[in-house]
C-alpha positions in Angstrom: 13.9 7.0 0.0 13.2 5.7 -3.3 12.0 1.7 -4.4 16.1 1.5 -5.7 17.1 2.4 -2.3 20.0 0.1 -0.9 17.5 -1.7 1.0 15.8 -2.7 -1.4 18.5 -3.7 -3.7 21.1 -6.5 -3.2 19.6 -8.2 0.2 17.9 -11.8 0.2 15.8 -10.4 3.2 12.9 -8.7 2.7 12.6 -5.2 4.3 10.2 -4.6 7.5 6.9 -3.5 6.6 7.4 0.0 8.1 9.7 0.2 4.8 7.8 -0.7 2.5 5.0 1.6 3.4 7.2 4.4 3.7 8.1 3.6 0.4 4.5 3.2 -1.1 4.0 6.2 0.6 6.4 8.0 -0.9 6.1 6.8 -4.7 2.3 7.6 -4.2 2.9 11.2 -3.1 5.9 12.0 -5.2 5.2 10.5 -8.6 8.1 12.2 -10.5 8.2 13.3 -14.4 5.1 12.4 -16.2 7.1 10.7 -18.4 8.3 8.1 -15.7 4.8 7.4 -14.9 4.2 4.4 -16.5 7.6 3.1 -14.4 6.3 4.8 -11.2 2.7 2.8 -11.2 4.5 -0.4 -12.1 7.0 -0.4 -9.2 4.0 1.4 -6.9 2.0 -1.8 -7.6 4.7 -4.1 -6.9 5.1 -2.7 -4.0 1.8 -3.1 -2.8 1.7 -6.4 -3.8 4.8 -7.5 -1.7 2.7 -5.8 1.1 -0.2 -7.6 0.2 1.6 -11.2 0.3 3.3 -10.8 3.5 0.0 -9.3 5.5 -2.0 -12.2 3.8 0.5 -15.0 5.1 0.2 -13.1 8.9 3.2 -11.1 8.4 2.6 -8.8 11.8 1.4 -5.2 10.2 3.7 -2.5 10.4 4.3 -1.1 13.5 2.7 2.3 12.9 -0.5 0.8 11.8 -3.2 0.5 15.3 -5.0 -2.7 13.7 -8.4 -2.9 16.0 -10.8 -5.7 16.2 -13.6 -7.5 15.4 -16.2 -4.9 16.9 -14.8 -2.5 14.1 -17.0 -3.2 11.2 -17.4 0.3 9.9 -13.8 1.0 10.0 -12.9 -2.7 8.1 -15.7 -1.7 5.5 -13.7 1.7 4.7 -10.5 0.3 4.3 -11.5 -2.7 2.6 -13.0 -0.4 0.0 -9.7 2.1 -0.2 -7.6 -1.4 -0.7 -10.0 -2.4 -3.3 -9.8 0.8 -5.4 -6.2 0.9 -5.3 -5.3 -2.4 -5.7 -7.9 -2.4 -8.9 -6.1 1.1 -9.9 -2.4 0.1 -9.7 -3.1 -2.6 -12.2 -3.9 0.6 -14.6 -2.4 0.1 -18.0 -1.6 2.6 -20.6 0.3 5.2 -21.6 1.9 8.1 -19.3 -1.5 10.3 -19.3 -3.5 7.3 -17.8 -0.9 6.3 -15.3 -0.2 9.6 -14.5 -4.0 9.4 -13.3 -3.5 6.5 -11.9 -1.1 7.6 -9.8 -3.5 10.6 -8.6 -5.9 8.2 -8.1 -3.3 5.4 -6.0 -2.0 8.5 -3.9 -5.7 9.0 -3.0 -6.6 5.7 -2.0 -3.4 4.5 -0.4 -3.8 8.3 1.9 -6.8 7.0 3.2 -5.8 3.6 3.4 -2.5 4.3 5.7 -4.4 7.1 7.4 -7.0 5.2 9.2 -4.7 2.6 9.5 -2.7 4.6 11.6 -5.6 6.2 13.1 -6.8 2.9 14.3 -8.9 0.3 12.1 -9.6 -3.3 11.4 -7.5 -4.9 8.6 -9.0 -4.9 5.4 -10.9 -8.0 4.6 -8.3 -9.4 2.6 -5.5 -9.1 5.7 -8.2 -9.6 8.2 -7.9 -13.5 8.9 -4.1 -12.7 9.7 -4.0 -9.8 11.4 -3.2 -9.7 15.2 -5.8 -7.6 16.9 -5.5 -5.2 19.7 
């Protein structure tokens, strides 16, 4: 699946989350030619940003995420600090070389990010005040 894939394209509804981490997830770990790298981190950090509006207005988080509670400081501190890095990395400008780095870097972050989240964590601060707790 691909960020041009039909359901991304020609529908006034916005895709469930689930989508559009599956998505991330794979523009993150399958970054393509070098040359489309530049393209890649652009549409990557679009991507994230839809994300990042829709779990800010208390968009439930995807399904495959285990968002915990307030007892979970440690694990809120972690991912706050992935989501920090990559949202500060995706906003990368440059040339192929540095998105191409970029990328690396995004693939990295965003890993971890989904990982734990999946594992079981509290939202990252900037989802936190939205999120519905288990």
């Amino acid at each position: 699946m691909t960020f041009d894939h039909e359901e991304f394209s020609g529908r006034k509804e916005e895709p469930k989350l689930d989508s559009l981490v599956a998505v991330m997830t794979g523009m993150v770990f399958s970054p393509g030619l070098p040359a489309h790298s530049v393209e890649r981190l652009n549409a990557a950090d679009e991507l994230f940003g839809r994300l990042d509006v829709r779990l800010r207005a208390g968009e439930e988080p995807p399904l495959s995420w285990r968002v915990l509670g307030a007892d979970d400081n440690e694990g809120r501190a972690f991912v706050t600090d992935r989501y920090d890095v990559l949202s500060e990395v995706l906003r990368t400008s440059g040339g192929a070389t540095e998105c191409r780095q970029a990328l690396r870097k995004a693939r990295r972050e965003w890993g971890q990010l989904n990982e734990t989240m999946k594992e079981g964590s509290a939202m990252p601060e900037p989802w936190w005040r939205s999120a519905r707790r288990l």
